[in-house]
N, C-alpha and C positions, 0 to 999 in steps of 0.2 A: 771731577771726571766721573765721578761714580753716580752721579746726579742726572749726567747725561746718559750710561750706562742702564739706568733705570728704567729714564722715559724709553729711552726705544725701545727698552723691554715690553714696555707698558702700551706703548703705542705697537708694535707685532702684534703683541696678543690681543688688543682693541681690532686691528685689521682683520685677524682671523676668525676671533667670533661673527663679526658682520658679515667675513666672504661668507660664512656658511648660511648667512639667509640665503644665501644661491643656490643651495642644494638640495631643489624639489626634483630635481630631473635625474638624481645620481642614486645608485645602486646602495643597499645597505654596506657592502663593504666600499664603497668609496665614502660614503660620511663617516663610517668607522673611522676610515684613514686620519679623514679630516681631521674628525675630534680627536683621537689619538696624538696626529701632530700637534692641533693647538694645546690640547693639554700638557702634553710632551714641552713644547716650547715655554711655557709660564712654570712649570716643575723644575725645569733645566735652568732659566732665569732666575727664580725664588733659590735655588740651591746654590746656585754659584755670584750669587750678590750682581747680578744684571752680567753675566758675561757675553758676550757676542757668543764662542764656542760654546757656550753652558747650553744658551739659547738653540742655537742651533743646532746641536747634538742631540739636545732635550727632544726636540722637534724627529729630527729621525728614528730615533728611538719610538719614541711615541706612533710615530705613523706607522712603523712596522707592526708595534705591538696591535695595533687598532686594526692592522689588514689582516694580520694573523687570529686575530681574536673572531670575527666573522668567519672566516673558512673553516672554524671546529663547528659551527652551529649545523 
């Protein structure tokens, strides 16, 4: 189970690197967000051995910090 656990870790964070070739048209604190999320998601992943919650928590986390980190510049 942990095997499958992994890949879709692995395959999220393959998804969001590539959405963000999309993001010629978006503001610096919306790519912040982005990257924030995806980072967030693969740290959240990596920490908790491929969890869905880890994953996805990872990811909120991260986009918040990523939107909040632009609006001090």
């Amino acid at each position: 189970m942990k095997t499958i656990q992994r890949f879709a870790a692995g395959t999220f964070a393959a998804a969001m690197l590539l959405g963000l070739g999309a993001c010629a048209g978006m503001s610096t604190q919306d790519k912040n967000t982005a990257i924030g999320a995806g980072a967030g998601a693969i740290g959240g992943a990596v920490l908790t051995g491929g969890s869905t919650l880890g994953t996805v928590g990872g990811a909120a986390v991260g986009g918040v910090i990523g939107h909040e980190v632009s609006k001090r510049k």
